[in-house]
PDB file of N, H, CA, C and O in Angstrom:
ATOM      1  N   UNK A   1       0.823  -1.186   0.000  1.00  0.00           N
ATOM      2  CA  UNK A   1       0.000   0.000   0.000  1.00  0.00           C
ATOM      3  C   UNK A   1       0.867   1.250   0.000  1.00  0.00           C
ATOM      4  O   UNK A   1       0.688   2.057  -0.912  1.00  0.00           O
ATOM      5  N   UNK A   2       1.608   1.446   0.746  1.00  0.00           N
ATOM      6  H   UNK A   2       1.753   0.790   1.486  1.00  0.00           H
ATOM      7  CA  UNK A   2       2.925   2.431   0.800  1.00  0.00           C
ATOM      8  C   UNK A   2       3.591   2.741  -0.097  1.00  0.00           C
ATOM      9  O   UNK A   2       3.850   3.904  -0.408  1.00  0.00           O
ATOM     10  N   UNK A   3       4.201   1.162  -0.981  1.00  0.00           N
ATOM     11  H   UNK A   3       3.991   0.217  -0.728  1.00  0.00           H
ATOM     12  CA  UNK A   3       4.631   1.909  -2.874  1.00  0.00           C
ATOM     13  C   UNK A   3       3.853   2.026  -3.410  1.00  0.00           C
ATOM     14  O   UNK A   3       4.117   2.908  -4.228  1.00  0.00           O
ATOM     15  N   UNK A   4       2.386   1.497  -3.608  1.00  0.00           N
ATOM     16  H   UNK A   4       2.172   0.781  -2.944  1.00  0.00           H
ATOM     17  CA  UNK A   4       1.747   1.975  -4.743  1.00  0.00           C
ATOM     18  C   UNK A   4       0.497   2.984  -4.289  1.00  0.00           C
ATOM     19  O   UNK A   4      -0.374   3.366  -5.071  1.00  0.00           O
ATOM     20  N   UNK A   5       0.576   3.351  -2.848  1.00  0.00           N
ATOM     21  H   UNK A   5       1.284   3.040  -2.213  1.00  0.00           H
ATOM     22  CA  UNK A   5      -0.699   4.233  -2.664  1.00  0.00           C
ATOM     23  C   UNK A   5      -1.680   4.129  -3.034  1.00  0.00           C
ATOM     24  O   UNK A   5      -2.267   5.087  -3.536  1.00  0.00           O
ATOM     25  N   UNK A   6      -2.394   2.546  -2.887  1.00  0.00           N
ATOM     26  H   UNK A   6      -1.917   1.768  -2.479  1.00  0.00           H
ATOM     27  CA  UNK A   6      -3.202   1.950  -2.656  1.00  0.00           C
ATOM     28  C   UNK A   6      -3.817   1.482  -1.338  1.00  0.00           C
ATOM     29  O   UNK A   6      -3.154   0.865  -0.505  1.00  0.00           O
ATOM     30  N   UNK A   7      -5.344   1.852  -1.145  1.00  0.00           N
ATOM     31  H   UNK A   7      -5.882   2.354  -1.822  1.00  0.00           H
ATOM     32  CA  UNK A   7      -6.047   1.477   0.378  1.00  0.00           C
ATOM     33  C   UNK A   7      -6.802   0.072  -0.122  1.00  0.00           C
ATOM     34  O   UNK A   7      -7.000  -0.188  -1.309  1.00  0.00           O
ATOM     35  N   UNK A   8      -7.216  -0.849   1.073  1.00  0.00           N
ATOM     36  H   UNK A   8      -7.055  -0.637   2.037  1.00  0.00           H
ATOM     37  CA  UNK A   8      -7.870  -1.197   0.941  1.00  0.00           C
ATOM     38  C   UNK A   8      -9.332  -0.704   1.154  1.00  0.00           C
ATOM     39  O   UNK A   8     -10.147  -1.394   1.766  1.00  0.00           O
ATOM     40  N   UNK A   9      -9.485  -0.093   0.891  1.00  0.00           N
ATOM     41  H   UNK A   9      -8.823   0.468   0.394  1.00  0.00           H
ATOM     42  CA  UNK A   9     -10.716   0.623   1.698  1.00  0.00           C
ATOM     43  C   UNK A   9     -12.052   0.760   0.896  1.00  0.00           C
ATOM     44  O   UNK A   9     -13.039   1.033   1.580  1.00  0.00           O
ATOM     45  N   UNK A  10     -12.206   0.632  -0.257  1.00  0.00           N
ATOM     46  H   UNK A  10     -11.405   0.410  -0.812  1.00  0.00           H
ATOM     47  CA  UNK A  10     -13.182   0.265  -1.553  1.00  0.00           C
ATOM     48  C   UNK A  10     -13.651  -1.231  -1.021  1.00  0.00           C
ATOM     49  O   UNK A  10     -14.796  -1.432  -0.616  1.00  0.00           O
ATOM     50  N   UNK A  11     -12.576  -2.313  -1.073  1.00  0.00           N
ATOM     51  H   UNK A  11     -11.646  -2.150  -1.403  1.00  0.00           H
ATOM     52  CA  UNK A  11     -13.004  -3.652  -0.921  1.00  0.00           C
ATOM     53  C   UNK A  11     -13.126  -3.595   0.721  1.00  0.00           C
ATOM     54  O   UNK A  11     -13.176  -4.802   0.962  1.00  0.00           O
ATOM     55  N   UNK A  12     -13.204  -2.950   1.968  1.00  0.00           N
ATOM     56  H   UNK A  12     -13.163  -1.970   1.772  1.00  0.00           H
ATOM     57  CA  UNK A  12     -13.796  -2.955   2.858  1.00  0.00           C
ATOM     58  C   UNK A  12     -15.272  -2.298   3.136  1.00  0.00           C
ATOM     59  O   UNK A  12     -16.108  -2.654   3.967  1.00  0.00           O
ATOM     60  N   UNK A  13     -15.338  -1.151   2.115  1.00  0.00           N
ATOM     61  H   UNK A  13     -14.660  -0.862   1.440  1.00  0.00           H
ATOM     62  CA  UNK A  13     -17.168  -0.463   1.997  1.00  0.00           C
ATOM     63  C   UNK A  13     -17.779  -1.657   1.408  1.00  0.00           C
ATOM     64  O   UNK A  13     -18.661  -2.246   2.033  1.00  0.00           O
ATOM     65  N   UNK A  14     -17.400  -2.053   0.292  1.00  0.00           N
ATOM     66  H   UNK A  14     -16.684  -1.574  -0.216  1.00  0.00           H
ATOM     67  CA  UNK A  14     -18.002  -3.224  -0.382  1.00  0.00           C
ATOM     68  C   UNK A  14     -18.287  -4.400   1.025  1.00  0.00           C
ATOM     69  O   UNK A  14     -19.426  -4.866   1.027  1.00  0.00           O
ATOM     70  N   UNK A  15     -17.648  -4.734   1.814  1.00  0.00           N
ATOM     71  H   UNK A  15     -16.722  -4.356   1.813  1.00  0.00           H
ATOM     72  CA  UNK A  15     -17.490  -6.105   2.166  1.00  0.00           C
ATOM     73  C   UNK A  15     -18.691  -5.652   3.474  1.00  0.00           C
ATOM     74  O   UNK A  15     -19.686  -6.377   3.444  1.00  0.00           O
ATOM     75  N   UNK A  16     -18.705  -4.767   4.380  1.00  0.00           N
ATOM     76  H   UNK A  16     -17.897  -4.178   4.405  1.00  0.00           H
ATOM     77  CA  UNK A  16     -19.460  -3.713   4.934  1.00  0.00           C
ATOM     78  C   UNK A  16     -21.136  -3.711   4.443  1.00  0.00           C
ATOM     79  O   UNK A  16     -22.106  -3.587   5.191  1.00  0.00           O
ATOM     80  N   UNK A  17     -21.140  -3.846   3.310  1.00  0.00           N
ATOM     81  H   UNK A  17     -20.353  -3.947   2.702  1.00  0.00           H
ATOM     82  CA  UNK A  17     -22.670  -3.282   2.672  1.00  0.00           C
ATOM     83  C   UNK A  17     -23.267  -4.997   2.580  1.00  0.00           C
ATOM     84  O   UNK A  17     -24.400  -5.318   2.939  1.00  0.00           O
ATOM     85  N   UNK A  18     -22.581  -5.639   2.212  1.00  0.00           N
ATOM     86  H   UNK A  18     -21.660  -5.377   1.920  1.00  0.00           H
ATOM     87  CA  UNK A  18     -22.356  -6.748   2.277  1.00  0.00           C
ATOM     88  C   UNK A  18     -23.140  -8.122   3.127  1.00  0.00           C
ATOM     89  O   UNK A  18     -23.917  -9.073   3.046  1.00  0.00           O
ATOM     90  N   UNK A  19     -22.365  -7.454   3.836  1.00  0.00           N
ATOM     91  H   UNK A  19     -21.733  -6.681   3.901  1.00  0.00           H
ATOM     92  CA  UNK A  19     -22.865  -7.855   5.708  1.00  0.00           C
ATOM     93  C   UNK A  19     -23.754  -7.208   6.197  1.00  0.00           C
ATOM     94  O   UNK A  19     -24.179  -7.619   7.277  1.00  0.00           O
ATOM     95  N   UNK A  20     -24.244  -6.223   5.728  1.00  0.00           N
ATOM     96  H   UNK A  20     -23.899  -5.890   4.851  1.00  0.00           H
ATOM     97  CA  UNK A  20     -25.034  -5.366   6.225  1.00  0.00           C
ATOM     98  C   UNK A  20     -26.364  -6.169   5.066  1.00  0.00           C
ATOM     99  O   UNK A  20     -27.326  -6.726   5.595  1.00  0.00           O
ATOM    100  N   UNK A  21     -26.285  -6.140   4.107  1.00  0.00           N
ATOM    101  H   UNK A  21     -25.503  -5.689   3.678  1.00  0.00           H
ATOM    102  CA  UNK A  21     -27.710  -7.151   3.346  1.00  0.00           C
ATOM    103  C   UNK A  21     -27.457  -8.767   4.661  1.00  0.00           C
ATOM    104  O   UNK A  21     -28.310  -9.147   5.463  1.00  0.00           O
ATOM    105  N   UNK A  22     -26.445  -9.213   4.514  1.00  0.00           N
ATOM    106  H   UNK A  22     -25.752  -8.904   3.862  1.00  0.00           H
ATOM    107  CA  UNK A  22     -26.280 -10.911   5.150  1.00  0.00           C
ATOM    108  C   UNK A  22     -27.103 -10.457   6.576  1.00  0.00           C
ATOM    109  O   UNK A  22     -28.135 -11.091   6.797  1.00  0.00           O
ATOM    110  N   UNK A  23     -26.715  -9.397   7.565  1.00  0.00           N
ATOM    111  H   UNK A  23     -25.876  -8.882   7.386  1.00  0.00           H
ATOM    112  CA  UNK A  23     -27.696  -9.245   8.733  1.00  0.00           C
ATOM    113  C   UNK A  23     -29.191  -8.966   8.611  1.00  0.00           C
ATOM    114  O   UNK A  23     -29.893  -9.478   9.482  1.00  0.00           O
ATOM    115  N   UNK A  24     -29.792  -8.231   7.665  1.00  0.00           N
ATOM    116  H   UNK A  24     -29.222  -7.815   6.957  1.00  0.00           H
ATOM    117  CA  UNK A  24     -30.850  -7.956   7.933  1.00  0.00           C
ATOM    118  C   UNK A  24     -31.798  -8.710   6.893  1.00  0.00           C
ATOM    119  O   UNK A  24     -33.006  -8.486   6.964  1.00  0.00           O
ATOM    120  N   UNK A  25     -31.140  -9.890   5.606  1.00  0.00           N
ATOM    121  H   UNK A  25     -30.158 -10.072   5.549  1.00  0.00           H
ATOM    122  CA  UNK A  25     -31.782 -11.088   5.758  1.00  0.00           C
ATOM    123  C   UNK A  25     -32.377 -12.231   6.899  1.00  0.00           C
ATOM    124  O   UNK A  25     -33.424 -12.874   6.827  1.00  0.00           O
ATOM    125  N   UNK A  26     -31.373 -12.250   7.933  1.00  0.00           N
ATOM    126  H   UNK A  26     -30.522 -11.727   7.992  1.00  0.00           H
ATOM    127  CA  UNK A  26     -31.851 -13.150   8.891  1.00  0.00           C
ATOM    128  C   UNK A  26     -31.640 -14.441   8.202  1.00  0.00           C
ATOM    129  O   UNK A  26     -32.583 -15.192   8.449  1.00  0.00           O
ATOM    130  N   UNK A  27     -30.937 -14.866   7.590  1.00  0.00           N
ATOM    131  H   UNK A  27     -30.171 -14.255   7.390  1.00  0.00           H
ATOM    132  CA  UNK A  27     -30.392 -16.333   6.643  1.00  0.00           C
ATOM    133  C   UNK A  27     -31.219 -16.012   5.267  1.00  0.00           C
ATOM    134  O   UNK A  27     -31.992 -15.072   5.078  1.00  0.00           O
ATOM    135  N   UNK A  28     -30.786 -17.206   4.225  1.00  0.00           N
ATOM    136  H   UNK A  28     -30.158 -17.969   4.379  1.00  0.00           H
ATOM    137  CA  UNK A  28     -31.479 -17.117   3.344  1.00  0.00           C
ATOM    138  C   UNK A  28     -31.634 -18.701   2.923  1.00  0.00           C
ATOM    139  O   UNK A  28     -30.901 -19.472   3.543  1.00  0.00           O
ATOM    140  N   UNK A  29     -32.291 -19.123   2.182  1.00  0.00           N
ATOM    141  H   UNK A  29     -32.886 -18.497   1.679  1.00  0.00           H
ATOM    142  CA  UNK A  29     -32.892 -20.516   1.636  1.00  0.00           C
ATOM    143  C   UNK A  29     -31.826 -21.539   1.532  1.00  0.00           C
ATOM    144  O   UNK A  29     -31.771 -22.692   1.959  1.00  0.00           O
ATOM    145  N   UNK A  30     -30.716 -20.579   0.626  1.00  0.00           N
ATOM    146  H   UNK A  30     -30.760 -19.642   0.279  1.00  0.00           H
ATOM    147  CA  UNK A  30     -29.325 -21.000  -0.234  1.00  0.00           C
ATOM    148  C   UNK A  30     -28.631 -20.186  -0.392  1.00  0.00           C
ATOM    149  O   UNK A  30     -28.856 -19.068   0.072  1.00  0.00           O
ATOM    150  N   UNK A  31     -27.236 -20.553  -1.308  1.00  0.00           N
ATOM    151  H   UNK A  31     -27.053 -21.462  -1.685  1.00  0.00           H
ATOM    152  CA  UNK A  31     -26.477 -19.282  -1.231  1.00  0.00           C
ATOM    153  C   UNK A  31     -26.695 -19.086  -2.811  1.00  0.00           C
ATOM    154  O   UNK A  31     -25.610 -18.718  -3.261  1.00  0.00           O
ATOM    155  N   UNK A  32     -27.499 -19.163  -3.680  1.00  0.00           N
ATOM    156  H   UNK A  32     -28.381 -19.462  -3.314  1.00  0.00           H
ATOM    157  CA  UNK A  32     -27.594 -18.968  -4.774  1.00  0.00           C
ATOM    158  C   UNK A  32     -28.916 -17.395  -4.170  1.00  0.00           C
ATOM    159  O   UNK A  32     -28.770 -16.200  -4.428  1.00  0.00           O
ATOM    160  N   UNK A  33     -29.848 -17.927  -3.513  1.00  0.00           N
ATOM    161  H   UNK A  33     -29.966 -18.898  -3.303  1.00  0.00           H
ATOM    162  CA  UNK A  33     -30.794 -16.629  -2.937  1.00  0.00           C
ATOM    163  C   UNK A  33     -30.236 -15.538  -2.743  1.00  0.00           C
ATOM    164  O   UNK A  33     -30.726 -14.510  -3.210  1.00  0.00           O
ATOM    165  N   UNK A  34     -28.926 -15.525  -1.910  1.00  0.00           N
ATOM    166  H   UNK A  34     -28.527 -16.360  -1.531  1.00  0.00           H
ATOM    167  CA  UNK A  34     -28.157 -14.565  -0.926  1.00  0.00           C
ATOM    168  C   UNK A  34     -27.364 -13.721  -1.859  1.00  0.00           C
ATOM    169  O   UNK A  34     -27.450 -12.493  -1.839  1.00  0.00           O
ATOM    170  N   UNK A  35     -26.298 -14.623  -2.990  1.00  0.00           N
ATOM    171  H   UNK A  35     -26.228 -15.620  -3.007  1.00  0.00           H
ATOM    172  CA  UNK A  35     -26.152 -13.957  -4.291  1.00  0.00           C
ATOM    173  C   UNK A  35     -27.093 -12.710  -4.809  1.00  0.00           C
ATOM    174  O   UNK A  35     -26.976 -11.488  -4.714  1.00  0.00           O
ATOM    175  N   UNK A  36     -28.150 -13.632  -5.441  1.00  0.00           N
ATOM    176  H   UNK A  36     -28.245 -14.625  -5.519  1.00  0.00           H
ATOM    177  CA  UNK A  36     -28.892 -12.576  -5.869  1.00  0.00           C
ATOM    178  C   UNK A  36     -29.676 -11.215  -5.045  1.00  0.00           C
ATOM    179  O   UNK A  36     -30.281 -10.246  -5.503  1.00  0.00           O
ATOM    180  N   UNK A  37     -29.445 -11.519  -4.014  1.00  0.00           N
ATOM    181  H   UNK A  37     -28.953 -12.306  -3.641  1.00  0.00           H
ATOM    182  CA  UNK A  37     -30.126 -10.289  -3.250  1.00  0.00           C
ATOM    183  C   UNK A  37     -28.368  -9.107  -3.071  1.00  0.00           C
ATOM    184  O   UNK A  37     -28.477  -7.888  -2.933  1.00  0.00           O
ATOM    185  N   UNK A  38     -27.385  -9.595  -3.103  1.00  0.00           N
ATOM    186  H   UNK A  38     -27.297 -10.585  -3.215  1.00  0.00           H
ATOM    187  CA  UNK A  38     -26.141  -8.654  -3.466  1.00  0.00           C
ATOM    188  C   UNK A  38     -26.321  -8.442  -4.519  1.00  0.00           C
ATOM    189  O   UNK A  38     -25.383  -7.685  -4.768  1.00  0.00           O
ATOM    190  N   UNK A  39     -26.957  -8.565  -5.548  1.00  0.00           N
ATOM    191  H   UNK A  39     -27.719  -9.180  -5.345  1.00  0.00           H
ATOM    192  CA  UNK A  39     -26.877  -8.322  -7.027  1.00  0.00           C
ATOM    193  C   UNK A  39     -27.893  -7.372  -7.222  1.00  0.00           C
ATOM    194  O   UNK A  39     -27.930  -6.395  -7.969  1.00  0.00           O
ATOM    195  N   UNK A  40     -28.850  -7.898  -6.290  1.00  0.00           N
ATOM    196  H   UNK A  40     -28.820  -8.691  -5.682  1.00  0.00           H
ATOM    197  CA  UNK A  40     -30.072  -6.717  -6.408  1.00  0.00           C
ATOM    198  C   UNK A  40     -29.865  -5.538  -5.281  1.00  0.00           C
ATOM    199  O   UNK A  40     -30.361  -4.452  -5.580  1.00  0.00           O
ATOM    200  N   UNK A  41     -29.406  -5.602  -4.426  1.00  0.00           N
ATOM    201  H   UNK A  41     -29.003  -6.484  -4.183  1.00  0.00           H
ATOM    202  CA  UNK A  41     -28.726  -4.543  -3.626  1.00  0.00           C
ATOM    203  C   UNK A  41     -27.549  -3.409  -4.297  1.00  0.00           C
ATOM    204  O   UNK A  41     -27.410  -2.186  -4.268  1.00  0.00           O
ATOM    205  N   UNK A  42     -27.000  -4.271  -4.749  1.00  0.00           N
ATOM    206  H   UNK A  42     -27.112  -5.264  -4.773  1.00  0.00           H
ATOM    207  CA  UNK A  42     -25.207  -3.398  -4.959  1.00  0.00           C
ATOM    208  C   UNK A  42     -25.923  -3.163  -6.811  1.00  0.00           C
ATOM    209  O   UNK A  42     -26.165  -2.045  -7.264  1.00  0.00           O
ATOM    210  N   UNK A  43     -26.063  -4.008  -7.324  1.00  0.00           N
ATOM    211  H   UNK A  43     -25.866  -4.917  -6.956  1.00  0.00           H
ATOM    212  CA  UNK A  43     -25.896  -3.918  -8.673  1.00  0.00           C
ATOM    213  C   UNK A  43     -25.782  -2.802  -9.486  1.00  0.00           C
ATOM    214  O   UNK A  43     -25.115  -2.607 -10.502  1.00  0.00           O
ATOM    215  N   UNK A  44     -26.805  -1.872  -8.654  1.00  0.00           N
ATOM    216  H   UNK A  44     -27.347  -2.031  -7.829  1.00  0.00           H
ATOM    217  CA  UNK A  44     -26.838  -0.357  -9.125  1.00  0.00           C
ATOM    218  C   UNK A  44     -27.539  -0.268 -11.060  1.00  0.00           C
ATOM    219  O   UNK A  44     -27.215   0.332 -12.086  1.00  0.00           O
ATOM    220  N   UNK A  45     -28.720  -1.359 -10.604  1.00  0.00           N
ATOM    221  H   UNK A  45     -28.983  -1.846  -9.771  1.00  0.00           H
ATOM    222  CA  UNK A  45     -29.803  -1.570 -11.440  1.00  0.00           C
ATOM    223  C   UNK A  45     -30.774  -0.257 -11.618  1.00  0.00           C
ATOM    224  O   UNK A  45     -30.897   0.468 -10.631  1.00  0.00           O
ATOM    225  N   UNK A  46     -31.290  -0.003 -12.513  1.00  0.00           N
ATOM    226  H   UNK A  46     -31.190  -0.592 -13.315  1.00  0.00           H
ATOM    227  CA  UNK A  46     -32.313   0.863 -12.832  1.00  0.00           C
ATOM    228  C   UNK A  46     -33.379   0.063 -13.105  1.00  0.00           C
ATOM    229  O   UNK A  46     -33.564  -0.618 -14.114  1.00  0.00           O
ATOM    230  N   UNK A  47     -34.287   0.226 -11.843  1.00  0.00           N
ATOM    231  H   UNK A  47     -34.138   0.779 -11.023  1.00  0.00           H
ATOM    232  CA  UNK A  47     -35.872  -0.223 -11.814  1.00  0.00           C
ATOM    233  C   UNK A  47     -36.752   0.458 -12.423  1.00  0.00           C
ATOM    234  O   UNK A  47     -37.773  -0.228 -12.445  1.00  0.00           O
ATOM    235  N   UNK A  48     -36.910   1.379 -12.902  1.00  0.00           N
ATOM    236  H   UNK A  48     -36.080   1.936 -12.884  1.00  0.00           H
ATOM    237  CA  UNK A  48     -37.957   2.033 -13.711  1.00  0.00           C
ATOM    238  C   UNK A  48     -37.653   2.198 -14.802  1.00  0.00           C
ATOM    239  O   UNK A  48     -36.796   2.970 -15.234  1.00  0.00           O
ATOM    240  N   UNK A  49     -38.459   1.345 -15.476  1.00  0.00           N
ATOM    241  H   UNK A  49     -39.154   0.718 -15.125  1.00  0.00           H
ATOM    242  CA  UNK A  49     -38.560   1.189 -17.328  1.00  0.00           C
ATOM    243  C   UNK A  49     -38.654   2.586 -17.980  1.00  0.00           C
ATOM    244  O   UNK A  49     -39.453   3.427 -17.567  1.00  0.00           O
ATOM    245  N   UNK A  50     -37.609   2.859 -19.258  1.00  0.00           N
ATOM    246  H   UNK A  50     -36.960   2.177 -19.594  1.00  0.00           H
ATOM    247  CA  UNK A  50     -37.434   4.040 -19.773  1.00  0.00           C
ATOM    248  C   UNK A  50     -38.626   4.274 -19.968  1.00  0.00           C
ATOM    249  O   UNK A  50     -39.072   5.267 -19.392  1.00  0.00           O
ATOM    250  N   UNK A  51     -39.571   3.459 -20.842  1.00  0.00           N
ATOM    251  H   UNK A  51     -39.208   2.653 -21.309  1.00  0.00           H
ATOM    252  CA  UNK A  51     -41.241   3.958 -21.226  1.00  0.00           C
ATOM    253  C   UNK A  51     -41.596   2.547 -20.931  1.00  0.00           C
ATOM    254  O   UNK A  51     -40.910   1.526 -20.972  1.00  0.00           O
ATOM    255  N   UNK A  52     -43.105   2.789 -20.558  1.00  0.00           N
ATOM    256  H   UNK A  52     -43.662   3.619 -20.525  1.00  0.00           H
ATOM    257  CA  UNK A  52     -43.819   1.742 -20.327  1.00  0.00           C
ATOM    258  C   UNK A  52     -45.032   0.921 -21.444  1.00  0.00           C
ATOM    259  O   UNK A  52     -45.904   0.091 -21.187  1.00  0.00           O
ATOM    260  N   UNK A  53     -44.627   1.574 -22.740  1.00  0.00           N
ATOM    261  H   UNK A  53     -43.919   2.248 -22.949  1.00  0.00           H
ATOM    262  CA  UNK A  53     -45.057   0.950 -23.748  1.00  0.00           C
ATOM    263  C   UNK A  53     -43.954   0.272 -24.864  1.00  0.00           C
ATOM    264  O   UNK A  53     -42.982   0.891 -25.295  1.00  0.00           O
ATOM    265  N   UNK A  54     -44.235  -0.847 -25.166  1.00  0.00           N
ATOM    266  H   UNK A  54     -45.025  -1.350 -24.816  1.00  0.00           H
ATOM    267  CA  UNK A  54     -43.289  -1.298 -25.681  1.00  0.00           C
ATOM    268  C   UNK A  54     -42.951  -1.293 -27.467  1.00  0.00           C
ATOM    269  O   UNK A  54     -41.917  -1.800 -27.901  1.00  0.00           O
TER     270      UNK A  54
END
């Protein structure tokens, strides 16, 4: 970190938000469930359809 002035500190917010979905699941089914709820958390998805006619 010192030669290249690099933090870990990106992959600790990440790991943080993380744990923070894993606690306030309360478990999940599988870990294929738990996946997708980080994917739908972090993903930084856009839920509202540009137009709603297709």
């Amino acid at each position: 970190a010192i030669v290249h002035g690099v933090t870990n500190g990106p992959s600790e917010s990440l790991n943080a938000k993380i744990q923070k979905i894993k606690a306030r699941a309360c478990g999940f089914r599988n870990k294929r469930r738990f996946i997708n709820a980080i994917y739908f958390h972090l993903g930084g998805l856009d839920l509202m359809p540009a137009s709603i006619r297709a």
